[in-house]
C-alpha positions as CSV (number, residue, x, y, z in Angstrom):
1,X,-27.8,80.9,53.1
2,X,-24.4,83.0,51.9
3,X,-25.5,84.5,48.6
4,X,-22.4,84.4,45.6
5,X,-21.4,88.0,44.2
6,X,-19.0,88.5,41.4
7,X,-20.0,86.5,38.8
8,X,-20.8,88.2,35.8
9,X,-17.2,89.1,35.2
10,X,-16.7,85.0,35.0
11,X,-19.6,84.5,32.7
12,X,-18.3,87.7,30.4
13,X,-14.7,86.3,30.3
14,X,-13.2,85.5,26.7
15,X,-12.3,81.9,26.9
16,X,-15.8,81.2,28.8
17,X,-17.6,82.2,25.9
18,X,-15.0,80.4,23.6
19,X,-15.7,77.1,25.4
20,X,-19.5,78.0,25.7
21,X,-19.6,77.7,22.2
22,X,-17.9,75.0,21.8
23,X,-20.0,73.1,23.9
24,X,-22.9,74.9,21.9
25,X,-21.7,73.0,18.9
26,X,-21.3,70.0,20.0
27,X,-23.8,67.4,17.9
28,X,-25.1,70.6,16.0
29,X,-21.9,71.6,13.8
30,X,-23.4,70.8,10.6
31,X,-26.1,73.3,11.1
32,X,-26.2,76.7,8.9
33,X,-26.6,79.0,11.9
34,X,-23.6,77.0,13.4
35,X,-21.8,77.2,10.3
36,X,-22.4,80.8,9.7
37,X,-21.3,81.8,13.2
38,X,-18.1,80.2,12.9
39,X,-17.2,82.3,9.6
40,X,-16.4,84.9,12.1
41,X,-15.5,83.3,15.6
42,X,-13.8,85.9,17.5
43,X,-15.7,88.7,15.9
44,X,-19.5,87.0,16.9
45,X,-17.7,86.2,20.7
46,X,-16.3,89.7,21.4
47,X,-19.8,91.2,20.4
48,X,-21.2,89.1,22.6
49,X,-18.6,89.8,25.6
50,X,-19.3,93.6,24.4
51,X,-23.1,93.4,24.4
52,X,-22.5,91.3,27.8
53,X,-20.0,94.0,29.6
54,X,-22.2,96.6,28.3
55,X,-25.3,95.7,29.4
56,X,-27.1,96.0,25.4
57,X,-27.6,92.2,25.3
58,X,-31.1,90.9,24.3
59,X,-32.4,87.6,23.6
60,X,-33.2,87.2,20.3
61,X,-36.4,86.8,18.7
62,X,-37.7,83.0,19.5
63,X,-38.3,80.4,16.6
64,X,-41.7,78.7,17.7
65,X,-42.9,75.6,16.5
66,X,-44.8,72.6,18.0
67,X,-44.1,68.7,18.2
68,X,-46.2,65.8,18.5
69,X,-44.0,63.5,20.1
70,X,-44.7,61.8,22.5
71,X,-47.2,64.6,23.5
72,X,-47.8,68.3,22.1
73,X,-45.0,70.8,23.0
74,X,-44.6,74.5,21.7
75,X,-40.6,74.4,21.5
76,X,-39.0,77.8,21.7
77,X,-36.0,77.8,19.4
78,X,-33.0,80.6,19.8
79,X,-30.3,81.4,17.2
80,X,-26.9,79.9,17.7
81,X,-25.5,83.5,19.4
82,X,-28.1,83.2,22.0
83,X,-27.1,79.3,22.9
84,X,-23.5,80.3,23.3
85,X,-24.9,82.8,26.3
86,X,-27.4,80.3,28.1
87,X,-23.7,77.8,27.9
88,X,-21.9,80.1,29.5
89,X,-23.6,81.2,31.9
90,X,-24.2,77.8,32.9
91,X,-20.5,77.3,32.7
92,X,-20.2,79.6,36.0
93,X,-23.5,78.3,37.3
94,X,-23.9,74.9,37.5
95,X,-21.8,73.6,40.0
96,X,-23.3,76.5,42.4
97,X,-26.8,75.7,41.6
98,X,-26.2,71.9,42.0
99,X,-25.5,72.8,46.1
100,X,-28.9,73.3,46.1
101,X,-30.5,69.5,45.0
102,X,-30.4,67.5,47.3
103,X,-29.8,63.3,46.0
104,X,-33.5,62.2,44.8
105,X,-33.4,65.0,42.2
106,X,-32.7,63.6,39.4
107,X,-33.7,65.6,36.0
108,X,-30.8,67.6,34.2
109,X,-28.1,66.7,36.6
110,X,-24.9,65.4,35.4
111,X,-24.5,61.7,37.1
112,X,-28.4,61.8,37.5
113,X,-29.7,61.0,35.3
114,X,-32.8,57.9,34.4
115,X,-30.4,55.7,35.6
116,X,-29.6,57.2,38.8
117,X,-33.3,57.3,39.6
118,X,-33.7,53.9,38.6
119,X,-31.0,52.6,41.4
120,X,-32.3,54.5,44.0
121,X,-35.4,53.2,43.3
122,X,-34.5,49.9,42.8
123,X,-32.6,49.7,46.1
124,X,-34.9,51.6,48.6
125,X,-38.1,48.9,47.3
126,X,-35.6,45.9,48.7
127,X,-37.5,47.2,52.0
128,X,-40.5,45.9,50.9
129,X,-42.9,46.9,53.9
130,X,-42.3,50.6,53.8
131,X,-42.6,50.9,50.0
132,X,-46.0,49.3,49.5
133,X,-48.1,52.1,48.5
134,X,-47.1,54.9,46.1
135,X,-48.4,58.6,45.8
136,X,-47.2,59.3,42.0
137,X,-48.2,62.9,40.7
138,X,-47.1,65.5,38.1
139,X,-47.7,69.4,38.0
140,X,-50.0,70.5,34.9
141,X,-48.7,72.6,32.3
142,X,-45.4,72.6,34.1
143,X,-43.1,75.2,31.8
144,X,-45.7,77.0,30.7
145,X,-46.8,77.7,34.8
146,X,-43.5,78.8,36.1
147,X,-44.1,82.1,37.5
148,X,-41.3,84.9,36.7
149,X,-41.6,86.7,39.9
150,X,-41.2,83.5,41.8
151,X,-38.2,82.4,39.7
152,X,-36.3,85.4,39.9
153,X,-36.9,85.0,44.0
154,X,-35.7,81.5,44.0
155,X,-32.6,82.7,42.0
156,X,-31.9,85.4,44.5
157,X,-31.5,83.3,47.1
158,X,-28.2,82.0,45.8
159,X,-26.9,84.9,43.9
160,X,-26.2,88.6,44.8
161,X,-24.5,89.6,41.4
162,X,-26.6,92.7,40.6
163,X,-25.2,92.4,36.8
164,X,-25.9,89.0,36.5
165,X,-29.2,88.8,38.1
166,X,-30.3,91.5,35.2
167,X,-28.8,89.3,32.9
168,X,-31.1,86.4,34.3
169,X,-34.0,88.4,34.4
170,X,-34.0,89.3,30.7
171,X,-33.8,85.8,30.0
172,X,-36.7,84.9,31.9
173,X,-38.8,87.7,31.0
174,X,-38.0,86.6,27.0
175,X,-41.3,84.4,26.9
176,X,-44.0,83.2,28.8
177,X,-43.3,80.3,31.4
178,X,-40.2,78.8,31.1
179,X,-39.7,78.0,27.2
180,X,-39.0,74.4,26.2
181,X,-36.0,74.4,23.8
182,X,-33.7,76.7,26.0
183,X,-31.0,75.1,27.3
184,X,-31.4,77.5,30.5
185,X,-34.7,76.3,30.7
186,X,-34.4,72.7,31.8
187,X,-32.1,73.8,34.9
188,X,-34.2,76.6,35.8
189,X,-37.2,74.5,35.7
190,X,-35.4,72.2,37.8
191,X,-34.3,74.8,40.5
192,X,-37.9,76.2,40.5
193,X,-38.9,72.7,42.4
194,X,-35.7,72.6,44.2
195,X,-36.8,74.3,47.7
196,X,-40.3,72.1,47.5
197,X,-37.5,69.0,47.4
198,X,-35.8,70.6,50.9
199,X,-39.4,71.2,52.2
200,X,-40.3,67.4,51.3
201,X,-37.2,65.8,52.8
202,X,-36.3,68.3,56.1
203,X,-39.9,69.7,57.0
204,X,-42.3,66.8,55.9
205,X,-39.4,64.3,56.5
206,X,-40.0,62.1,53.4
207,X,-38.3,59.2,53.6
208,X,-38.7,57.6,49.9
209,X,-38.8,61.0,47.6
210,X,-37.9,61.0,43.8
211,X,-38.2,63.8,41.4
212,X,-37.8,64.0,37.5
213,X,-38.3,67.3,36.2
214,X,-41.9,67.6,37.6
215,X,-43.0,63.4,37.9
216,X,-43.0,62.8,41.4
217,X,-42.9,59.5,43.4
218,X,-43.4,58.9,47.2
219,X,-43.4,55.4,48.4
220,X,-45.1,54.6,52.0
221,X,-45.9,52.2,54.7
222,X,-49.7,53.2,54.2
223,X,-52.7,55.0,52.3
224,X,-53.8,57.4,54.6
225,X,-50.6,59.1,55.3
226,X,-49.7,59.0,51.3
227,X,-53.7,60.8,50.9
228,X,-52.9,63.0,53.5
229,X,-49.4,64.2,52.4
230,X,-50.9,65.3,48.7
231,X,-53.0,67.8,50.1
232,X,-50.2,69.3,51.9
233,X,-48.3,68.9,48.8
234,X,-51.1,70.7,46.5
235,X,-51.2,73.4,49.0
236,X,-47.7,74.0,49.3
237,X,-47.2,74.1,45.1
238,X,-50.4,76.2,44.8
239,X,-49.3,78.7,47.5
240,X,-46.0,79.4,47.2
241,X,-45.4,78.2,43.7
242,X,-48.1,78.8,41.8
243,X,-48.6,75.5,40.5
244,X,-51.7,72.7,40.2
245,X,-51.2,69.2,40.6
246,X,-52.7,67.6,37.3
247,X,-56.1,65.7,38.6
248,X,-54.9,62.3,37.4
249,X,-52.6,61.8,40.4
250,X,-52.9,58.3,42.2
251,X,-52.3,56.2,45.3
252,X,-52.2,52.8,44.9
253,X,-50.3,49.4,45.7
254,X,-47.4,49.2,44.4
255,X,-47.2,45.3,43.6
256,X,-50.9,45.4,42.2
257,X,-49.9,48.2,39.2
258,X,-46.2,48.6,39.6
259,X,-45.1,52.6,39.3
260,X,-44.3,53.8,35.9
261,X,-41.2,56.0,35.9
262,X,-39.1,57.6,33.9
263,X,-39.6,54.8,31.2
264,X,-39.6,52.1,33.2
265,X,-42.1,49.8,35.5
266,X,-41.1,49.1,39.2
267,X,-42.2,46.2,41.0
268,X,-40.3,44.8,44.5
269,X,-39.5,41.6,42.1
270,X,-39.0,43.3,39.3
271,X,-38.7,46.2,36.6
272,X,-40.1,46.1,33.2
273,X,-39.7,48.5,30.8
274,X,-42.1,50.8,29.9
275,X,-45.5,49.8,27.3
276,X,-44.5,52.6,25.1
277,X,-40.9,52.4,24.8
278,X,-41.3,48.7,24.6
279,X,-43.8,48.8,21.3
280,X,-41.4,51.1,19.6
281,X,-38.3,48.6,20.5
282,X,-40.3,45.9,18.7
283,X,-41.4,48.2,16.0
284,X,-37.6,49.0,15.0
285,X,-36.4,45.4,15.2
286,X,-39.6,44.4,13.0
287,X,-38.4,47.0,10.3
288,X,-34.3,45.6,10.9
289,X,-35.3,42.2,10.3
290,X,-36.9,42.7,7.2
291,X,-33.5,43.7,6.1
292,X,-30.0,42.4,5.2
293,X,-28.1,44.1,8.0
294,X,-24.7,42.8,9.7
295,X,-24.6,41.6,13.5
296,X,-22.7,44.7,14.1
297,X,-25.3,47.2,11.9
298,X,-28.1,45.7,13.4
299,X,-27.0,46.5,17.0
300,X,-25.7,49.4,16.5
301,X,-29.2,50.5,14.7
302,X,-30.9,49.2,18.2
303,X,-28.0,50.2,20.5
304,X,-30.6,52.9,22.5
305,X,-33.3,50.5,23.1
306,X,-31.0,47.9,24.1
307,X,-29.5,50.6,27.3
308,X,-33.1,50.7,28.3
309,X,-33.5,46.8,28.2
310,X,-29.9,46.5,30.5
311,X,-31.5,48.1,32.9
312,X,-34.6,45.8,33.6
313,X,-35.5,42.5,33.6
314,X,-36.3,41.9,29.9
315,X,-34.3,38.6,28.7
316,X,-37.7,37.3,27.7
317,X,-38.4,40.0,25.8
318,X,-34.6,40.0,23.7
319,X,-35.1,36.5,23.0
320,X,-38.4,36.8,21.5
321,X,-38.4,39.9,19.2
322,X,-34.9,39.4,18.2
323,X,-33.4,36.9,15.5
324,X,-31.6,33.7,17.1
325,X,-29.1,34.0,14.5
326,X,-28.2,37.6,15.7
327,X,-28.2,37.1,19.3
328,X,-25.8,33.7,18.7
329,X,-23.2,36.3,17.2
330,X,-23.6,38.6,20.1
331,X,-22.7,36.1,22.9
């Protein structure tokens, strides 16, 4: 594989770190940090650019917190100054990295998104005989596992900028794991898996692969070879990733429990949408009902819900949650 040089420079340049930050901003403008760095634009970018060119930059000191929803996360937070870096960097990245994943990843990936796994999906179970069993799986304590050493390999093995690699490295080194909150984070953690997705499709030749983030889902002709494939699959992770498959992994028929993923339930038939997402749907519109809202307020109020219902087969589900009334004005 031909390895990139002369990067860094690009990354460094002036209107790359104006248009980092403006992406940065975007959706976050009314934020204080925000706010405060934009007092002195050029000033805060040609610091950067100098602590860049001269090799001083440091991450800053992380802002940790935890959430609850859905599940506990620690979130890393980083001041503004340090966002505008991860953006451009990524700016100069991302279209190199995105040789490397091949079509079932789908996490992080502009055009692949849910909804790109979902048609895949949705047209490789039309061949009903070779998707009846699934092997679905996840990697425990994903972020926090992610092995610096090993990262910093996989990065090399796409990029020979000396400058940039050090630049790559400090990030990486800035917390344990990969740190949830980063927007490097979520593309790293992606490229971490990304050789397992070559080794999976050209070595193992898996025919119906999908990964989001680290949710995996391989559909089969049969059991055994789906049981058989997992241990290869925990070996290779353990081995030359350093990560475990969570224990709750399964292998089952797919028409008897359907295959729950990435918010959404897949039958050959069908797709419903996931329990969860569907108890919160009903939740809002029970709230919105209560009150004296508009056609137009109310929809826009459920418009997120309603892209997930688009996508499956949930008519039913509209017509019983949602006021007549509101659904007449709608057609």
């Amino acid at each position: 594989m031909k390895r990139i040089n002369n990067l860094f420079e690009k990354v460094c340049e002036f209107d790359n770190l104006y248009l980092a930050y403006q992406k940065a901003r975007q959706g976050k403008s009314n934020r204080y940090g925000v706010k405060l760095f934009e007092k002195n634009l050029d000033e805060n970018l040609n610091q950067i650019q100098h602590e860049l060119l001269s090799g001083t930059y440091k991450t800053s000191e992380y802002d940790i917190f935890i959430i609850h929803d859905p599940k506990e996360r620690t979130i890393y937070r980083l001041p503004f100054r340090d966002r505008v870096v991860h953006h451009a960097i990524m700016n100069v990245m991302e279209s190199i990295w995105n040789t490397i994943f091949i079509s079932n990843t789908y996490s992080c990936i502009k055009g692949r998104g849910i909804h790109g796994a979902l048609k895949h999906i949705r047209r490789d179970m039309k061949n009903v005989e070779e998707t009846r069993y699934c092997l679905k799986l996840d990697i425990k304590k994903f972020y926090p596992s992610i092995d610096h050493e090993v990262m910093k390999i996989i990065i090399r093995k796409k990029i020979k900028d000396s400058r940039l690699l050090n630049l790559l490295d400090g990030i990486i080194d800035s917390a344990p794991g990969v740190p949830i909150g980063n927007y490097l984070s979520q593309f790293l953690a992606n490229l971490y898996l990304s050789y397992f997705d070559h080794w999976m499709k050209e070595q193992k030749q898996v025919k119906y692969y999908y990964r989001y983030a680290d949710d995996i889902v391989i559909l089969a002709l049969d059991k055994p070879y789906l049981h058989i494939l997992f241990k290869e699959i925990e070996q290779y992770l353990n081995n030359n990733l350093k990560l475990q498959v969570k224990h709750n992994y399964q292998v089952f028929p797919v028409n008897k429990r359907g295959i729950d993923f990435v918010g959404y339930v897949f039958y050959h038939q069908y797709i419903l949408m996931r329990k969860s997402i569907k108890k919160r749907f009903c939740k809002r519109v029970a709230k919105l009902n209560k009150k004296n809202l508009t056609a137009k307020e109310y929809k826009i109020k459920i418009c997120s819900w309603l892209g997930w219902a688009k996508h499956c087969n949930s008519k039913h589900l509209i017509k019983t949650i949602i006021n007549e009334e509101i659904l007449r004005t709608w057609d």
